[in-house]
C-alpha positions in Angstrom: 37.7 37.1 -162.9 37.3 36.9 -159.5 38.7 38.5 -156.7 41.3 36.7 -155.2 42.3 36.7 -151.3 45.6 37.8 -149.6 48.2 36.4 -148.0 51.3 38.0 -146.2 54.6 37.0 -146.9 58.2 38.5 -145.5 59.1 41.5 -146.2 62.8 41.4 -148.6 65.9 41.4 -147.0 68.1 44.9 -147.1 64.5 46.2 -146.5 64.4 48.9 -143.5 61.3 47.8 -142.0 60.1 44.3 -140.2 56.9 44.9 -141.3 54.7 41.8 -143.5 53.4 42.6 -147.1 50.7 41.5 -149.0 50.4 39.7 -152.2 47.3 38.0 -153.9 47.1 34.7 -153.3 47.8 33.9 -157.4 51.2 35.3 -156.5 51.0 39.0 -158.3 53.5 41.3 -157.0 52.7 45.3 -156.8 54.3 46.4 -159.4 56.6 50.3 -159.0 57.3 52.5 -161.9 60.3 54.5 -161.2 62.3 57.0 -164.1 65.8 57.9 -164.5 65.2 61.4 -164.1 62.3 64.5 -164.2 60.2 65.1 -167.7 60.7 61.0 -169.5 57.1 60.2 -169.4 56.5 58.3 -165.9 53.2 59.6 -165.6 52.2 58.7 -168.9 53.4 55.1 -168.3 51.6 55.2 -165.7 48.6 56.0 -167.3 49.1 53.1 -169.8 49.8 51.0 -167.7 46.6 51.6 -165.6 44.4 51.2 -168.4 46.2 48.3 -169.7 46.4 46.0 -165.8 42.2 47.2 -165.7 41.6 45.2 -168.6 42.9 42.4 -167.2 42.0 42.9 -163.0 38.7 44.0 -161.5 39.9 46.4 -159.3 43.5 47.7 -159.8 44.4 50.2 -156.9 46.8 52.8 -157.1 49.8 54.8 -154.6 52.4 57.1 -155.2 53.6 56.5 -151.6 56.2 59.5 -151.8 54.9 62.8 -153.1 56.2 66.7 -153.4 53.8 68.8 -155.9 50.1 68.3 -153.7 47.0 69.4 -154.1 43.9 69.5 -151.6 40.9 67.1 -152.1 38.3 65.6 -150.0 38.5 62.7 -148.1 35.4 60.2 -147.5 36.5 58.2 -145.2 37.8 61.0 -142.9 35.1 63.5 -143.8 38.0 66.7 -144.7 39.8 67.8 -147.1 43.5 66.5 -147.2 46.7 67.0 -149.1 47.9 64.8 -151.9 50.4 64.1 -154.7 48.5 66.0 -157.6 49.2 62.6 -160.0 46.6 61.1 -157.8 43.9 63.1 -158.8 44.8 62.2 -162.4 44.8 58.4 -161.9 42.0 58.2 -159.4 39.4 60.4 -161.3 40.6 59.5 -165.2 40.2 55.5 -164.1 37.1 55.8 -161.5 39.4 54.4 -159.0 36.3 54.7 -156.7 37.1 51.5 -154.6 40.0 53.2 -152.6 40.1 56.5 -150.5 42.7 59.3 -151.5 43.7 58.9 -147.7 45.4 55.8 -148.8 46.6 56.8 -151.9 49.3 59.4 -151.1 50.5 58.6 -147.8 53.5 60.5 -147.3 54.0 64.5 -149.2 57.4 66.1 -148.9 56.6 70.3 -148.7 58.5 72.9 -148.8 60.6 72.7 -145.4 60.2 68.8 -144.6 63.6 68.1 -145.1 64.9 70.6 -143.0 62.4 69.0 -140.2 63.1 65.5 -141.0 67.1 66.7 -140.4 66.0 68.4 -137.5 64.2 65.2 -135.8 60.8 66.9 -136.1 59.4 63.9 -138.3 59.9 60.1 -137.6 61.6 57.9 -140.1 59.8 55.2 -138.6 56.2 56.6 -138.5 57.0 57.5 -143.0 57.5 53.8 -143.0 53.8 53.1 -141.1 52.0 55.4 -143.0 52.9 53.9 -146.3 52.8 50.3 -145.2 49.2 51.1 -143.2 48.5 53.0 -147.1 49.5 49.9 -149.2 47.6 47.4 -147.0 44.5 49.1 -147.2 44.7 49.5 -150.9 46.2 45.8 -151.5 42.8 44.7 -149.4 40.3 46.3 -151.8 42.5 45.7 -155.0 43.3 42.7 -157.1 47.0 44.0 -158.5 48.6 48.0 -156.8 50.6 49.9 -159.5 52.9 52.1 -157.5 54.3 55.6 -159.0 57.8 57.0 -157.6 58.9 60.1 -157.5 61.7 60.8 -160.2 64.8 58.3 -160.4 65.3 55.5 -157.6 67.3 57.7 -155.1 64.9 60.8 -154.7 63.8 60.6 -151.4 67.0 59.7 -150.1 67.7 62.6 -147.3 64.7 61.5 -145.5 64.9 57.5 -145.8 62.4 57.1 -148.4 63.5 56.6 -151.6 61.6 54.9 -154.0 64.1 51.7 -154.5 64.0 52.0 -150.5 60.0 51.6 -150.5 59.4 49.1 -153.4 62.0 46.8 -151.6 59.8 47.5 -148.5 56.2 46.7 -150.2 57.6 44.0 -151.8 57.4 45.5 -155.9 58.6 44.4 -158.7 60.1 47.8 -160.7 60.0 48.9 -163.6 62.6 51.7 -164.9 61.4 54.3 -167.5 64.1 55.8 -169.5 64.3 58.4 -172.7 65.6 56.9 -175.9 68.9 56.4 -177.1 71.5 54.0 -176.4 74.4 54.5 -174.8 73.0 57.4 -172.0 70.1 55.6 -171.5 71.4 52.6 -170.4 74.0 54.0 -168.5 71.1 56.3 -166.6 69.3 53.0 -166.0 72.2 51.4 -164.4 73.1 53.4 -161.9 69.0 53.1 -160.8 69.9 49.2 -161.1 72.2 49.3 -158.5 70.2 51.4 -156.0 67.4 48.5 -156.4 69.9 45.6 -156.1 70.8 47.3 -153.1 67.5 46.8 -151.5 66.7 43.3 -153.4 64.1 44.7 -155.8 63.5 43.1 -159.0 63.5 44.5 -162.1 60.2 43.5 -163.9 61.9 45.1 -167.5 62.2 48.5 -168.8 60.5 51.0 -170.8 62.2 53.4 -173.2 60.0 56.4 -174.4 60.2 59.1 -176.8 62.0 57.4 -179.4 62.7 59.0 -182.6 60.4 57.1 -185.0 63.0 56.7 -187.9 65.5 55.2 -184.7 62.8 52.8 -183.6 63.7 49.6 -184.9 67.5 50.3 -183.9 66.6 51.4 -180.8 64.5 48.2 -179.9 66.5 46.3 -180.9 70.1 46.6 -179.4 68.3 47.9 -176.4 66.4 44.2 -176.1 69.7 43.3 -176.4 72.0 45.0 -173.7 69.2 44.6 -171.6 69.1 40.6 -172.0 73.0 40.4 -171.7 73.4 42.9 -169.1 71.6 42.7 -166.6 68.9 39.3 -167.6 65.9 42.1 -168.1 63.4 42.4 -171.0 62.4 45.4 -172.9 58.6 45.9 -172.0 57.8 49.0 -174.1 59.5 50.9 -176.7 57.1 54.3 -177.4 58.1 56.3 -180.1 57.7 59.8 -179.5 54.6 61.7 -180.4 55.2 65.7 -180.3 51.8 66.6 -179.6 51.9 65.1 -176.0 55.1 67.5 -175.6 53.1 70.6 -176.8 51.6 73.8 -174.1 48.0 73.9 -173.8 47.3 77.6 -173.2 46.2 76.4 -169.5 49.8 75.2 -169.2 51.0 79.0 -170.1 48.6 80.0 -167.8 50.0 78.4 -165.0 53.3 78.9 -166.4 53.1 82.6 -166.1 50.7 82.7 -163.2 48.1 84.8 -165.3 45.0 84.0 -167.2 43.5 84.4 -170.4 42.1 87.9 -171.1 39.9 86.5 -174.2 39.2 83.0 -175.5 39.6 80.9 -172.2 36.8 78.6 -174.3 40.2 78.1 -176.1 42.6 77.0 -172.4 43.1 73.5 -173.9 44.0 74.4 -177.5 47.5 73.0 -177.8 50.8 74.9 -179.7 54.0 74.0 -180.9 57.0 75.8 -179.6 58.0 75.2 -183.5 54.8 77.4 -184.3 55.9 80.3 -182.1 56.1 83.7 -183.7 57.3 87.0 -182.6 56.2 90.2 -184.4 59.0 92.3 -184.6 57.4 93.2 -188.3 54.9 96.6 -189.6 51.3 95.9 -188.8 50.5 95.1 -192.7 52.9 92.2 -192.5 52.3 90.6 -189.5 48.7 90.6 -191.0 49.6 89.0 -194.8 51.7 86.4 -191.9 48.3 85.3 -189.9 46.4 84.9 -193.8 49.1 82.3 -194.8 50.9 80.7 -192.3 49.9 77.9 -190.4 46.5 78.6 -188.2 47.6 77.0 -185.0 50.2 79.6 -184.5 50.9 81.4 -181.1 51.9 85.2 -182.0 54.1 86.8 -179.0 54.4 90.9 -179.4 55.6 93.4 -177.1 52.7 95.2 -174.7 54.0 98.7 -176.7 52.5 97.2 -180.0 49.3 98.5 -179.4 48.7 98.3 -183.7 49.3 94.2 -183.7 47.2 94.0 -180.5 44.7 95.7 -182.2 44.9 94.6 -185.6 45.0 90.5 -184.0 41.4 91.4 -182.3 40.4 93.1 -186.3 41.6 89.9 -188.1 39.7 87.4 -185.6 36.4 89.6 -186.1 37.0 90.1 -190.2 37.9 85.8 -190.3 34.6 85.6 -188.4 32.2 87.5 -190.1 33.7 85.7 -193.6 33.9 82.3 -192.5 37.0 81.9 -193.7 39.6 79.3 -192.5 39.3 78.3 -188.7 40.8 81.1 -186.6 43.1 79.2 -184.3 46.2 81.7 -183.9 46.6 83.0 -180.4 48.6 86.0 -179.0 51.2 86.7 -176.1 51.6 90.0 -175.1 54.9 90.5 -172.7 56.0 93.4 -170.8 58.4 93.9 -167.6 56.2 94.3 -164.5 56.4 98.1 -163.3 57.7 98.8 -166.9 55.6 98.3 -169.4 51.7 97.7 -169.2 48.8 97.6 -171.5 46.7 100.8 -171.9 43.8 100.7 -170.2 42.1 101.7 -173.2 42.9 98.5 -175.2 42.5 96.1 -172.3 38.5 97.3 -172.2 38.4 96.3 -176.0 38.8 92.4 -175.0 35.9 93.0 -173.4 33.3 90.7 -175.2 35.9 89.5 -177.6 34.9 85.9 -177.7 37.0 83.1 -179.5 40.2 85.1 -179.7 42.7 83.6 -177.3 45.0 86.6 -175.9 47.2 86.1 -172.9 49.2 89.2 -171.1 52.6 88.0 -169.4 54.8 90.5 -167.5 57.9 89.4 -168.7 59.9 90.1 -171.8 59.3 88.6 -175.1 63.1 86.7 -174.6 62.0 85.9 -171.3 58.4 84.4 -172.1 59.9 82.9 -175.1 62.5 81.0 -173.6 60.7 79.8 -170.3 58.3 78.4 -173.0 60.9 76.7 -174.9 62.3 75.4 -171.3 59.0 74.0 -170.4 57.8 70.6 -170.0 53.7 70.5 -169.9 52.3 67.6 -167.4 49.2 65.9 -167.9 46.6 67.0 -165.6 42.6 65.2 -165.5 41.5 68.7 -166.8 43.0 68.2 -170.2 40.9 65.0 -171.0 42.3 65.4 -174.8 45.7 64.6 -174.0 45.4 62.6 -171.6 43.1 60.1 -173.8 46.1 60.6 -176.6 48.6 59.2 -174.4 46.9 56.2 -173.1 46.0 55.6 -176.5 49.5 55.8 -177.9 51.2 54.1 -175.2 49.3 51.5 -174.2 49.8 49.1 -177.3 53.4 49.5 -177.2 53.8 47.7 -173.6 54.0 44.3 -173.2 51.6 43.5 -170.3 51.4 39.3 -170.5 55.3 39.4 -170.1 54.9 42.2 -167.6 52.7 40.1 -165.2 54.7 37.1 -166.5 57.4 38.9 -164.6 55.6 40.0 -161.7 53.9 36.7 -160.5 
């Protein structure tokens, strides 16, 4: 395929800005991905959806012109190392997005304190609205389609005249909502993000509904096709049903979770567990042992810091499965204690020294603490975890509908 030229066209009308847009001159619209709310699987979309439009464009760029959670990379084109939406990392490095500059990729990041400044009059509305035009015309010129990612549901943004209904209306997108399953909260949580982007005269390329039970999957397709159609004249572009695995901690997540590290087995960061698989030892040494013989391997213990005999005996059974090759030794352990109450003796912590394979973490919190703030916790894909984020694409991708979704966009 070749790469096609660009031509401008007006920008939509309830749009805040005067400024010209560009489209390819075969008529493909940017396309936005927005959610209803935090943790439904945006990103992952995005992934898919990324992979998918690069089997079918040379060059697909990429802009998540509103960020909050940044990191700092290098820029090429400006020589120093800048700030930007930590999703961009993921898409630029997992797709080799090599043809754009993360200058232009992440043009405007809301810190802590920017609202308060934007209130005050410390940061121009108008120059937000430059930055992420000057951001999308660069990209659109070295690009043959831009997928766009928001930031949460349609109206996030709001307080400081950027939300992402707001922008795609702008740019001139075509959105796309992302919703959990179900029925009847779904589609009411995609309505009211309906009517933010009828406000600003952005259409609605069609939907995607993830996470859905698998036994509910042909139910939920299909009445959701439905209200869809008769509601609001939208299709249903993707229907994923849920996989757990993609749900489920690495042990990096718990490390940045509890802002600690691994004191053994960091070979182990990207071993995943299921909260369903998480154990506390409240038990006698001898049966916490017959537990880690017969239960299933990929368990994550949590014991108390005081326990220094399950601590200890954990480190025996690793060495003892080790030296007798039995079963693949893939239980780790969480040992919690209140800061400037409980801490491990000295003594044991110098026995992880040299203890390689065994993944042991130490949190200062409370087992009910640590337990629940797991349970709470909703891992994000990140470019480090290449396993997971390989899975999702892979499960995703098949499920969306991409010759209707450019049908839709053109």
């Amino acid at each position: 395929m070749q790469r096609s030229s660009y031509i401008f066209f007006s920008v939509a009308a309830g749009s805040t800005s005067s400024c010209r847009r560009f489209f390819s001159s075969g008529g493909q619209r940017p396309i936005f991905v927005a959610a209803t709310k935090q943790h439904v699987g945006k990103t992952t979309t995005s992934l898919a959806l990324m992979a998918g439009l690069q089997k079918r464009f040379p060059k697909v760029g990429f802009i998540k012109p509103v960020g909050q959670q940044h990191v700092t990379v290098h820029s090429d084109t400006l020589g120093k190392e800048i700030r930007v939406d930590k999703d961009i990392c993921l898409l630029k490095e997992q797709f080799h997005l090599d043809h754009i500059d993360y200058r232009h990729m992440s043009p405007v990041i809301i810190p802590r304190g920017y609202t308060k400044d934007y209130i005050e009059g410390k940061i121009s509305h108008e120059e937000q609205l430059k930055d992420i035009e000057h951001a999308y015309e660069k990209v659109s010129e070295a690009s043959d389609v831009v997928l766009m990612e928001g930031t949460g549901h349609c109206a996030v943004g709001s307080v400081v005249g950027v939300n992402n209904a707001q922008v795609a209306g702008m740019l001139g997108a075509s959105m796309i909502l992302i919703a959990n399953g179900g029925l009847g909260s779904a589609f009411d949580e995609l309505e009211l993000n309906r009517v933010l982007c009828e406000k600003y005269n952005v259409p609605i390329a069609g939907v995607v509904i993830n996470k859905v039970i698998p036994n509910k999957y042909d139910q939920t397709k299909h009445y959701m096709s439905k209200a869809f159609q008769a509601s609001w004249g939208v299709p249903l572009l993707g229907c994923i049903p849920d996989r757990p695995f993609l749900g489920c901690p690495a042990l990096a997540d718990l490390e940045r979770l509890f802002k600690t590290e691994l004191v053994s087995g960091q070979k182990h960061r990207f071993r995943h567990y299921s909260v369903d698989d998480m154990n506390l030892i409240t038990t006698s040494l001898t049966r916490f042992l017959e537990n880690i013989r017969t239960k299933h391997p990929r368990t994550l213990y949590v014991c108390h810091v005081t326990r220094d005999d399950i601590i200890l005996g954990f480190m025996a059974e690793f060495q003892r499965n080790r030296r007798d090759e039995e079963r693949p030794f893939e239980a780790s352990l969480l040992v919690c204690g209140r800061k400037g109450k409980y801490q491990m003796a000295d003594e044991v912590r110098d026995m992880f020294e040299g203890l390689d394979g065994a993944p042991v973490m130490v949190v200062e919190y409370s087992t009910h603490q640590a337990m629940n703030m797991i349970h709470n916790f909703t891992p994000k894909l990140n470019i480090d975890d290449k396993n997971r984020v390989r899975k999702a694409v892979e499960h995703y991708e098949p499920y969306i509908d991409f010759e209707l979704l450019l049908e839709r966009t053109s």
